[in-house]
C-alpha positions as CSV (number, residue, x, y, z in Angstrom):
1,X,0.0,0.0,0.0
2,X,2.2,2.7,1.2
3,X,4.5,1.4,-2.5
4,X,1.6,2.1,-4.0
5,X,0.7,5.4,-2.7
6,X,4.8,7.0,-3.3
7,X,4.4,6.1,-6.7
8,X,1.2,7.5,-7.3
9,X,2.2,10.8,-5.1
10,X,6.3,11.0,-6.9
11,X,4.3,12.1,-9.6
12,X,2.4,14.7,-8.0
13,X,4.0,15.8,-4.5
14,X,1.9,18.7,-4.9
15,X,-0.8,17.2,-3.8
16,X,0.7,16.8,-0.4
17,X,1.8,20.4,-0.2
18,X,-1.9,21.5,-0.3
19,X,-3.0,18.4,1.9
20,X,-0.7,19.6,4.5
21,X,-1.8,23.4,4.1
22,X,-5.3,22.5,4.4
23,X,-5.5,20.2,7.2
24,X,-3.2,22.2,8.9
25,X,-4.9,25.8,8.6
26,X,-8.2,23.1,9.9
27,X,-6.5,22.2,13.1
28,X,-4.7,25.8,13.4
29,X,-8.4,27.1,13.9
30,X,-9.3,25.0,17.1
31,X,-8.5,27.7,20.1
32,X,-8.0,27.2,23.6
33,X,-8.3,30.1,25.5
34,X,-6.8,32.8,24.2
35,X,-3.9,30.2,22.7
36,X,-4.8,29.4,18.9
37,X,-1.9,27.4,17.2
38,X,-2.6,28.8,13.6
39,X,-2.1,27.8,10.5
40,X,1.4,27.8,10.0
41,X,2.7,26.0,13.1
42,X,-0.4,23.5,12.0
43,X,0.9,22.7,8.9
44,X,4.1,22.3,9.9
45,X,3.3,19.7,11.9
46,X,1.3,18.1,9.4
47,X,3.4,17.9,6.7
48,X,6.1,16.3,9.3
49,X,3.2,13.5,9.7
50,X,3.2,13.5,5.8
51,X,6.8,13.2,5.0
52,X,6.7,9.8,6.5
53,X,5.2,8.7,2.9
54,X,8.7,9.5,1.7
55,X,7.6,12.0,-0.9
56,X,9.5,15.7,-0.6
57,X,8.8,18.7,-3.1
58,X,11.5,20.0,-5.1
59,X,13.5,22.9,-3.9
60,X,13.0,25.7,-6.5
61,X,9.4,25.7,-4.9
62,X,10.7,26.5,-1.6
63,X,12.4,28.8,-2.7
64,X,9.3,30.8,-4.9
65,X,7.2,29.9,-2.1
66,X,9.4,32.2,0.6
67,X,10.5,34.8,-1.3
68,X,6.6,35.6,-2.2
69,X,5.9,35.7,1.3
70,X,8.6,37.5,2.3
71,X,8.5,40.1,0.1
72,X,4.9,40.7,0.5
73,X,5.6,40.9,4.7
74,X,8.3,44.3,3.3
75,X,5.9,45.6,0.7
76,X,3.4,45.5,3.5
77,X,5.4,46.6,6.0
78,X,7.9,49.5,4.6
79,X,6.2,52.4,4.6
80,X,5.3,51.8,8.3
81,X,9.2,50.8,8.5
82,X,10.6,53.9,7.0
83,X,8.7,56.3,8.7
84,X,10.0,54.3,12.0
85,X,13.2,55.8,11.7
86,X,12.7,59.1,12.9
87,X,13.1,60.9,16.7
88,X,9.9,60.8,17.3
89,X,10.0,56.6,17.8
90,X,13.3,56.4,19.0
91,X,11.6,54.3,21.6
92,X,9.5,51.8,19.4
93,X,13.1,51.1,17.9
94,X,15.6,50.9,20.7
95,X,13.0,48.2,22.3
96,X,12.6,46.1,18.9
97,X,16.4,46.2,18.8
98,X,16.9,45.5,22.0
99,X,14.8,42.6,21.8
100,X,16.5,40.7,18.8
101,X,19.7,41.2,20.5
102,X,18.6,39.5,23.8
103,X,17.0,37.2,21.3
104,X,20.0,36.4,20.1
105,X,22.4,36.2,22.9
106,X,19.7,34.1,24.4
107,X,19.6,31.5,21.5
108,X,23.1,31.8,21.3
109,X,24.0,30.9,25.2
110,X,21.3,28.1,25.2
111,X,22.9,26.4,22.1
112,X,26.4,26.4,23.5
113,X,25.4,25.2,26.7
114,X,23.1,22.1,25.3
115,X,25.6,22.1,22.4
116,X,23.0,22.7,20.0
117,X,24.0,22.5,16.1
118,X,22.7,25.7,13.7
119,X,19.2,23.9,12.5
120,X,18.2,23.7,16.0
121,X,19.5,26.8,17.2
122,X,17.9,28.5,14.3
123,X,14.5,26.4,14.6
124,X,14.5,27.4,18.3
125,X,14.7,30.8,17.3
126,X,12.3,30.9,15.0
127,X,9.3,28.9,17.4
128,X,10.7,30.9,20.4
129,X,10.4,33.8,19.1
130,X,7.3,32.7,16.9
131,X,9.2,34.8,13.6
132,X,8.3,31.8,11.7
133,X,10.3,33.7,8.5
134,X,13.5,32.4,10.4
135,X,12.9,29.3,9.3
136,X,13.8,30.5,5.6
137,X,16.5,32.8,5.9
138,X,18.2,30.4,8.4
139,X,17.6,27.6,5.8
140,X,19.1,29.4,2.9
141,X,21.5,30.4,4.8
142,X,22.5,26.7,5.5
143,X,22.2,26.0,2.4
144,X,25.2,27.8,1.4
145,X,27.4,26.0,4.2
146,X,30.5,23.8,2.1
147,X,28.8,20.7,3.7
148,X,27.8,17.5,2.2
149,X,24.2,18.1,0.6
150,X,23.0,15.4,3.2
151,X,24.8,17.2,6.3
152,X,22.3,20.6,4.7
153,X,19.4,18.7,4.8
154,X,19.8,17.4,8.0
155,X,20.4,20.6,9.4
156,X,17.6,22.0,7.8
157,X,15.1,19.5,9.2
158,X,16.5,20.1,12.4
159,X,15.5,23.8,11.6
160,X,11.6,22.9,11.4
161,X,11.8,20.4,14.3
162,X,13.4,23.2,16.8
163,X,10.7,25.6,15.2
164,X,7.7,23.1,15.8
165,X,9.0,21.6,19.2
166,X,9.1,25.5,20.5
167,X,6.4,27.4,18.3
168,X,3.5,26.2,20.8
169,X,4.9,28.3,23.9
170,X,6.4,30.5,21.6
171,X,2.8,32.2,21.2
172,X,1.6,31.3,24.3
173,X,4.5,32.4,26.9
174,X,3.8,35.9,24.7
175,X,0.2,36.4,25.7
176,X,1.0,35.6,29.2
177,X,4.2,38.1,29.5
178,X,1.6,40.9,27.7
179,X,-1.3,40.3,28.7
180,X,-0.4,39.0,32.6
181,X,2.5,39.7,33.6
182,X,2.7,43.2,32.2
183,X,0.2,45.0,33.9
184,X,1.4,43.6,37.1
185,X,4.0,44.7,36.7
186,X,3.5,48.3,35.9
187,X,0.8,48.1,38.3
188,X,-2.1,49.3,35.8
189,X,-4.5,47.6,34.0
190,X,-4.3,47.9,29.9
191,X,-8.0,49.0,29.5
192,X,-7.4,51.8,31.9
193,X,-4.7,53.4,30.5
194,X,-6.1,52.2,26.9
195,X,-9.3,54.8,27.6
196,X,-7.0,57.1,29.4
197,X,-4.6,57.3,25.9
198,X,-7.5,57.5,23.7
199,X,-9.3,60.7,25.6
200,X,-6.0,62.5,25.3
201,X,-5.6,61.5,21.8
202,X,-8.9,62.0,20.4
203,X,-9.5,65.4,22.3
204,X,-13.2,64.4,22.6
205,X,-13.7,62.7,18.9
206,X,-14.8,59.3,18.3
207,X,-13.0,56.5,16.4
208,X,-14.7,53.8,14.7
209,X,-13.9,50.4,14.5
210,X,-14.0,48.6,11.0
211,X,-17.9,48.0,10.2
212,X,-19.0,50.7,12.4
213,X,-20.3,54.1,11.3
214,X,-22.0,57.2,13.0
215,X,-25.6,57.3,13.2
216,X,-25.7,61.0,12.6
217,X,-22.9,61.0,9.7
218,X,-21.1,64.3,8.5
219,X,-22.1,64.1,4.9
220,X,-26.0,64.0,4.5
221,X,-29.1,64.8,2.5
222,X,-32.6,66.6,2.5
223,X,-35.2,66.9,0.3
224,X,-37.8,70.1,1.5
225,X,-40.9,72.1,-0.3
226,X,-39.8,75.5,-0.9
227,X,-42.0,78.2,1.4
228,X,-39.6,81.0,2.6
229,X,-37.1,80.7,-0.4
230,X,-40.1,81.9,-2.7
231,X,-38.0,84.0,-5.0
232,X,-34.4,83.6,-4.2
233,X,-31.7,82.2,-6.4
234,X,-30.0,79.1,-5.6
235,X,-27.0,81.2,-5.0
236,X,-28.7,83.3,-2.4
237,X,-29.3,79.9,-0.4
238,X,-26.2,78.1,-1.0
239,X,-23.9,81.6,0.1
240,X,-26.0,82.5,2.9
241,X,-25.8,78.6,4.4
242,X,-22.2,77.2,4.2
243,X,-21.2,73.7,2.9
244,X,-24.9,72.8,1.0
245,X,-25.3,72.2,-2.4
246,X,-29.2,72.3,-4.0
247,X,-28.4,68.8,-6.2
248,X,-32.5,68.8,-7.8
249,X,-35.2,71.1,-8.2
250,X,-38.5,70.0,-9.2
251,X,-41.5,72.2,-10.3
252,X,-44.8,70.9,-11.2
253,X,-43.4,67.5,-10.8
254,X,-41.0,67.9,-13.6
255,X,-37.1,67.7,-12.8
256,X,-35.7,71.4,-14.4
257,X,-32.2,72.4,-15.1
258,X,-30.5,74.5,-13.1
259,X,-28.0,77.0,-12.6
260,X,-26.8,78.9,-10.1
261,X,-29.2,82.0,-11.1
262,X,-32.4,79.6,-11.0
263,X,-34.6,80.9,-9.3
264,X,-36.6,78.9,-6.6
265,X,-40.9,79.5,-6.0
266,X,-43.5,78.1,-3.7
267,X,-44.2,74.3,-3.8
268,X,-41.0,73.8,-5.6
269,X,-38.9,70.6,-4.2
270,X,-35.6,70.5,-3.8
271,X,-32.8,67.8,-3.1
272,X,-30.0,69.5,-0.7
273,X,-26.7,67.1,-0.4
274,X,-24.3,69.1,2.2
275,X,-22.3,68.5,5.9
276,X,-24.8,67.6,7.9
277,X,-24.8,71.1,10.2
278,X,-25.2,73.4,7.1
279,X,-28.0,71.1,5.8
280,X,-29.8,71.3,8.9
281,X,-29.6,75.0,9.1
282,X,-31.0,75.7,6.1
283,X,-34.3,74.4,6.6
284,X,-35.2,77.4,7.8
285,X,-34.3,79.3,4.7
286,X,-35.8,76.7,2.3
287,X,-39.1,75.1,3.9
288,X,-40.9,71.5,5.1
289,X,-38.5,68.5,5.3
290,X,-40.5,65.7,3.2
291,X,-39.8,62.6,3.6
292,X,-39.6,61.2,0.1
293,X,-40.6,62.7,-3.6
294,X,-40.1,60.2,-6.6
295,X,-37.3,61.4,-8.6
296,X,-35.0,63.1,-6.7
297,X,-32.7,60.2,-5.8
298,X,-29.3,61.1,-6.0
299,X,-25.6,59.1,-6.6
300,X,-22.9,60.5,-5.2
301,X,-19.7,58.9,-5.4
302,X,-16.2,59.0,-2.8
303,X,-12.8,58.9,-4.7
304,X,-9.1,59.6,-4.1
305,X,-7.7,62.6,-6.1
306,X,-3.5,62.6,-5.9
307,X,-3.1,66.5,-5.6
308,X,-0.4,67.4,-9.1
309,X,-1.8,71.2,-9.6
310,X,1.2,73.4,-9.1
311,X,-1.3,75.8,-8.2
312,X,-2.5,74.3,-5.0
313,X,0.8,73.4,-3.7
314,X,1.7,75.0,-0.8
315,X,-1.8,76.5,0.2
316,X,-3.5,75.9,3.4
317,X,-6.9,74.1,3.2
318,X,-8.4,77.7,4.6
319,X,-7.2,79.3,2.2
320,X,-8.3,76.8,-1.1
321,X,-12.1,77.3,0.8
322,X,-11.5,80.7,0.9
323,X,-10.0,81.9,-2.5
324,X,-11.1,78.8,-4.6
325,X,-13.8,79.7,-7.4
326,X,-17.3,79.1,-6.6
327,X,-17.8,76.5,-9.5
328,X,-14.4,74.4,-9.1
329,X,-15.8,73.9,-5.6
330,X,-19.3,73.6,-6.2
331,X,-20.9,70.2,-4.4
332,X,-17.4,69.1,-3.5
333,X,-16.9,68.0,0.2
334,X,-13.4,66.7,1.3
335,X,-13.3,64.2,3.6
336,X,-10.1,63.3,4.6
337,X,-6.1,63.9,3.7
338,X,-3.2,61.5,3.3
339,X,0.4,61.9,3.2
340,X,2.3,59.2,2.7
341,X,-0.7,56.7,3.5
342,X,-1.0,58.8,6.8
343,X,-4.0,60.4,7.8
344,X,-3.9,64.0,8.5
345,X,-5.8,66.4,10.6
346,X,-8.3,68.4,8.6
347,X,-7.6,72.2,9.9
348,X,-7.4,75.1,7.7
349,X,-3.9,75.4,8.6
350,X,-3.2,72.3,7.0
351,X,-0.4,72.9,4.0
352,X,-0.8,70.3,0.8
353,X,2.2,69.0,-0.4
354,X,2.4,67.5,-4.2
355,X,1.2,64.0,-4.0
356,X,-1.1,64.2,-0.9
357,X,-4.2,61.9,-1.6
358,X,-7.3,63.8,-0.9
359,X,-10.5,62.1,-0.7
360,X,-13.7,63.7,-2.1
361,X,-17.2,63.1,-1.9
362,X,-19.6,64.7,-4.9
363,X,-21.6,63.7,-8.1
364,X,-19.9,62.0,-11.0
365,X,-19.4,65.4,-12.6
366,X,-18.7,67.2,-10.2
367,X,-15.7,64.8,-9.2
368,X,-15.0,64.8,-12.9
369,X,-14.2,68.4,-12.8
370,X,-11.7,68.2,-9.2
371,X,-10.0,65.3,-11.0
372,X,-9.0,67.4,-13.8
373,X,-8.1,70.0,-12.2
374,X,-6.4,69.2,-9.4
375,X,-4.6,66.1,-10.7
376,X,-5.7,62.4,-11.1
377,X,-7.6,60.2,-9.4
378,X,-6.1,57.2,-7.8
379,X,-6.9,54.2,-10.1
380,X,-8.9,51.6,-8.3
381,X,-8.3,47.9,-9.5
382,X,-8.2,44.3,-8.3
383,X,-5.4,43.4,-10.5
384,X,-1.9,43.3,-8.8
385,X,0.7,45.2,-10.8
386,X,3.3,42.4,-11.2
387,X,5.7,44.6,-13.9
388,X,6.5,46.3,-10.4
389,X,6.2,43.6,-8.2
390,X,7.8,41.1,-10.4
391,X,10.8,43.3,-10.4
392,X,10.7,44.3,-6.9
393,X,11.1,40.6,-6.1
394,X,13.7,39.8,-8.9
395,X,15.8,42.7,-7.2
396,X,15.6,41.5,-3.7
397,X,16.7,37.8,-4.9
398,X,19.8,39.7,-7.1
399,X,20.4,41.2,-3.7
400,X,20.3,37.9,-1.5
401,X,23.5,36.8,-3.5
402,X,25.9,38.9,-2.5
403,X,28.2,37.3,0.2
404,X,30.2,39.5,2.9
405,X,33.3,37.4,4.9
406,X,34.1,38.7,8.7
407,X,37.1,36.2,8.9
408,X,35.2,32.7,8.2
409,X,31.8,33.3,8.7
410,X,30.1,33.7,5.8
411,X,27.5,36.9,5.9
412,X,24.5,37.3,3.4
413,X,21.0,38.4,3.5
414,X,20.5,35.4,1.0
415,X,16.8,35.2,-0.7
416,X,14.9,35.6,2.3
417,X,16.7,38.5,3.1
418,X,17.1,40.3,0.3
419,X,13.2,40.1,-0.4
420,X,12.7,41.3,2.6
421,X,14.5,44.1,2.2
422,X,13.2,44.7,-1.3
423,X,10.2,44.5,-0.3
424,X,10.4,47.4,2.1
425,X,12.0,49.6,-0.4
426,X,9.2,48.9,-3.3
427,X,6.3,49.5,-0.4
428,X,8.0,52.7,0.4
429,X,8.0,53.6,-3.0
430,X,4.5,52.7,-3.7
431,X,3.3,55.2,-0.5
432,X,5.1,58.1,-2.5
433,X,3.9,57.1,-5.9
434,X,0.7,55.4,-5.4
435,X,-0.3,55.1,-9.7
436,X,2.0,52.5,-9.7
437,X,2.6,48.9,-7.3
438,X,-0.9,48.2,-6.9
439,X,-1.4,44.9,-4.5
440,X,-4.8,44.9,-3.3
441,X,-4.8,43.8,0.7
442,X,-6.7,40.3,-0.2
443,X,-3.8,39.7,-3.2
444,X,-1.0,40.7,-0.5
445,X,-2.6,38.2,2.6
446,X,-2.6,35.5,-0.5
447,X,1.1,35.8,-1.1
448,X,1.7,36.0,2.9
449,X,-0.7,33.0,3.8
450,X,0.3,30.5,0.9
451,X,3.7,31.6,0.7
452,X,4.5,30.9,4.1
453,X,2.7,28.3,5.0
454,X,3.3,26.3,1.6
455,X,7.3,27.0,2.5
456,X,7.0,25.9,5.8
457,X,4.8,22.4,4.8
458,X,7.2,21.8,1.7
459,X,10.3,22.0,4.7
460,X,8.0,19.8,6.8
461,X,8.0,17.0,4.3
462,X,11.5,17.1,3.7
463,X,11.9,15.9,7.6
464,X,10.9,12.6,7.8
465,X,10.8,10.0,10.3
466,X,14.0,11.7,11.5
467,X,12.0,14.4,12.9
468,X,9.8,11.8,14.4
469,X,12.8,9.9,16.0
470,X,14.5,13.6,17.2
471,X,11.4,15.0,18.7
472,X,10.9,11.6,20.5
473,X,14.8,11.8,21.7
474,X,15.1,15.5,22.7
475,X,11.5,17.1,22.4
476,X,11.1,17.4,26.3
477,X,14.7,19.1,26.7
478,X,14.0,21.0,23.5
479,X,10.5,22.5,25.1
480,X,12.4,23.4,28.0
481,X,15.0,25.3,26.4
482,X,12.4,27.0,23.5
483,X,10.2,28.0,27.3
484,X,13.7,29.9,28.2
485,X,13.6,31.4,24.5
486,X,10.2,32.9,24.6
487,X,10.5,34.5,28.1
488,X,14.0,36.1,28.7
489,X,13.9,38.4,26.3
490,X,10.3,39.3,26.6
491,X,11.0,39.9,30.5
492,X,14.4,41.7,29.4
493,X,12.7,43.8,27.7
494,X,9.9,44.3,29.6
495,X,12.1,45.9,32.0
496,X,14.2,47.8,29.4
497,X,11.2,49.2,28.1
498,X,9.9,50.4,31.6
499,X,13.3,51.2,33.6
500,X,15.3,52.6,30.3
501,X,13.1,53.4,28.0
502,X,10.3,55.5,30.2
503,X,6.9,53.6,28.9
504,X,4.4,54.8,31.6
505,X,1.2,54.0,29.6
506,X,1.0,49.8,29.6
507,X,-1.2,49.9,26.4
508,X,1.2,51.3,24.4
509,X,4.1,49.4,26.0
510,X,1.9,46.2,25.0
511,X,1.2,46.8,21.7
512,X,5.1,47.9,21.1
513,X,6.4,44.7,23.3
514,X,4.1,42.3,21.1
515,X,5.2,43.9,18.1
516,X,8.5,43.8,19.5
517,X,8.6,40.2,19.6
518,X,6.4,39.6,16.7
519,X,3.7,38.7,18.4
520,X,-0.1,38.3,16.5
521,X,-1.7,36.1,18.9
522,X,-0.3,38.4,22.1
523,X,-1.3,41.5,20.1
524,X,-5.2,40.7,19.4
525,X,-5.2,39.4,23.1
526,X,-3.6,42.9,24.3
527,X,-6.4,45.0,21.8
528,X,-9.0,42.5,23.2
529,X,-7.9,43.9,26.8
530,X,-7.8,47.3,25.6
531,X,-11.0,47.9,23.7
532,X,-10.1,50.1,21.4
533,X,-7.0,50.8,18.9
534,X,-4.9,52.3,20.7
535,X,-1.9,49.7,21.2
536,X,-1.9,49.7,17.6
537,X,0.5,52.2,16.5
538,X,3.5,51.2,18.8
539,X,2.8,47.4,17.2
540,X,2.8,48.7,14.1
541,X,6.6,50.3,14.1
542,X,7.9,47.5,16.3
543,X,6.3,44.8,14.6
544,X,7.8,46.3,11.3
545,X,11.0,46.8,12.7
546,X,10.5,43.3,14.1
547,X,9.9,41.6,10.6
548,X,13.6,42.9,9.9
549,X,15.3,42.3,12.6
550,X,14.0,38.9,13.7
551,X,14.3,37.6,10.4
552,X,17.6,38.9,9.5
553,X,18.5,36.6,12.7
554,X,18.1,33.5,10.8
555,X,22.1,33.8,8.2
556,X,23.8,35.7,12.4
557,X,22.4,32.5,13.8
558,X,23.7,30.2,11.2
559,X,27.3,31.8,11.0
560,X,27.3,32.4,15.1
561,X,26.3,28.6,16.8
């Protein structure tokens, strides 16, 4: 039977690839607590079940496999990155650096102790620290080692077998540190200081989660029958009431065109579209509210101009209300600026810079006639734009050739690495030029979830019943030492970040010590405890910064132990 089954699955190991992805992302689902092993760790393990068929996949798939991941985690993650590396979150990346190094040292000390060899050091590593991308760079690294090609493989098995020995209270020993152990120690509770961060942040707005919106929103519309406006022009209303526009008027049930000169009589309905204070307001000016009145049903459309106008650069938004001409801004309504895929504040003191993406609300026309004078609208599309990508991609794997010696020790960022770092550079780019690099989100978690996973089950079916045999031998001592892995440098750093660094507020230090440590299970369990989105931003730099420097430990690891 199991004769049988290699020959049928030599010609196919492909099959097994996606067996392992699926059954693993099935059992990576079942959560206990606030532990969920995930799909990656779960089809790791799978595919180590698997390999016991004695059918591996080829290389060269490993190798596309990672460096779409990889590259998609930078592209994703380098705008975010980049802006990182200013004064103002010196903080954010002290504590990510400060964590890989203890990371390290850690890994390092525990290896020479238990005498360790690199596929275990590095798979400890990469479960300890749950940076499953360690896993590839170390393996590439390895790779490149002048040892016999059987000596590389078992090295690299060893790699996967450290990673899913330690992966389990890699995740878990995170949530406890950040969810437990943290506010304990700071002697605060993360909602408290969550709500306490968001008052002083929002100065009395509201933030919406995804799904949510206001019931009273700022853009709305009103249809009323005209009684006091008997005899005044559409101008006269729309001047004397800011931010309306009169869309429709109907007289004698018959839709007429309109201009700004029209002039409005009794019994005559109108649609007004406008922010929802000027609307309200100039009910008294018009007339009646009615509830409905066939026919004056309206479109309006949002879209995202990228500002190119010469003319506008450099103005405040006060002064572009203030000085524009009545018919370039005419049923337009901003609402909302971004620099750099940054949102901005919307105050009149507000400069635009060439390139800031503004977003407008208005008819079809109406935004037909901002888009062509201000600059072009950002192009919406599904499609990913793989001239860009593609060479983004090519470019990091040029990169992850190139070889550095200190001494002996062989230094590269090899393919993962040089993805990686392509990666950031190309999402960088695409924040300052957004007509080109399109990678919708669902297109860019594709490339993250399949690349990864698919790598890490195509290693896992290389291991065979060695891994079996070495997780039976050493899987207790191996726990042990992946439990010392996850917690020193997450308590290290705990107290850097408190003691050195000055974090007073322990939902921002748990957002930036899960992001730190590269965290996702610790991190929704930390904004579960919070309540709102504050511990975001300080897991957003340190979790990018994290990506880089976690990863990068994969070739140190290799050339170090």
């Amino acid at each position: 039977m199991m004769e049988w089954l290699q020959s049928v699955l030599k010609h196919s190991p492909e099959i097994l690839l996606f067996l392992s992805i699926a059954i693993g992302f099935w059992i990576g689902k079942f959560q206990v607590g606030k532990f969920q092993l995930g799909g990656v760790a779960g089809s790791l393990l799978v595919a180590v079940i698997l390999s016991l068929i004695g059918v591996s996949v080829d290389n060269g798939v490993k190798s596309i496999l990672f460096a779409l991941f990889i590259y998609a985690v930078g592209f994703e993650s380098g705008p975010q990155f980049f802006k990182s590396l200013g004064p103002s979150s010196i903080k954010e990346i002290l504590l990510a650096a400060f964590m890989a190094i203890c990371g390290l040292v850690t890994v390092l000390v525990m290896a020479k102790i238990f005498h360790l060899d690199k596929g275990l050091a590095a798979g400890l590593a990469a479960g300890g620290m749950t940076q499953s991308a360690i896993i590839g760079t170390a393996g590439d690294a390895l790779s490149r080692l002048d040892l016999p090609l059987a000596e590389i493989q078992r090295l690299q098995s060893n790699v996967a077998i450290g990673y899913a020995v330690t992966y389990v209270f890699g995740s878990l020993g995170a949530i406890i540190v950040c969810v437990n152990l943290l506010p304990k120690f700071m002697g605060r509770e993360i909602r408290d200081d969550a709500i306490k961060a968001q008052s002083e942040l929002l100065k009395g707005a509201v933030e919406l989660a995804p799904g949510q919106e206001m019931a009273m929103p700022e853009i709305v519309s009103r249809i009323y029958q005209v009684e006091q406006a008997n005899g005044k022009t559409i101008q006269d209303i729309e001047s004397k009431v800011n931010n309306i526009t009169i869309e429709k008027v109907k007289r004698n049930d018959r839709l007429i065109d309109i201009t700004a000169e029209t002039v409005l009589k009794t019994n005559d309905v109108v649609l007004v579209v406008g922010r929802r204070t000027g609307v309200v307001e100039s009910a008294s000016s018009l007339g009646k509210e009615l509830q409905s009145s066939e026919g004056m049903e309206l479109i309006m459309e949002t879209t995202d101009v990228i500002l190119k106008n010469s003319k506008y650069i450099n103005r405040t938004l006060g002064d572009l209300k203030a000085n524009t001409p009545p018919y370039l801004k005419h049923g337009i309504y901003i609402l909302g600026i971004k620099r750099n895929s940054e949102s901005v504040e919307l105050t009149d003191d507000f400069v635009f810079h060439r390139g800031d993406v503004v977003t407008v609300y208005g008819t079809q026309s109406d935004l037909n006639r901002v888009i062509k004078e201000a600059g072009q609208a950002l192009p919406e599309s599904l499609k990913t734009d793989w001239v860009f990508h593609g060479a983004g991609i090519a470019i990091g794997l040029i990169i992850g050739l190139i070889v550095v010696r200190i001494g002996d020790i062989p230094l590269t960022l090899g393919a993962g690495g040089g993805a990686l770092l392509s990666g950031l550079v190309f999402g960088w780019i695409r924040s300052r030029d957004q007509i080109h690099g399109n990678m919708p989100l669902a297109a860019s978690q594709l490339l993250k979830d399949l690349g990864l996973a698919g790598f890490v089950a195509a290693v896992g079916l290389q291991s065979g019943l060695q891994a079996i045999q070495t997780v039976k031998e050493s899987g207790l001592s191996l726990f042990l030492i992946g439990v010392v892995v996850t917690l020193v440098p997450l308590i290290l750093s705990m107290l850097f970040g408190r003691y050195v660094l000055k974090y007073d507020n322990v939902a921002v230090f748990a957002g930036a010590l899960s992001g730190a440590r590269s965290a996702n299970p610790a991190f929704g369990a930390v904004l579960d405890k919070a309540g709102n989105s504050i511990p975001t931003v300080p897991f957003a730099i340190t979790y990018a910064l994290a990506n880089v420097f976690l990863t990068l430990l994969g070739p140190v690891i290799v050339g170090l132990a």
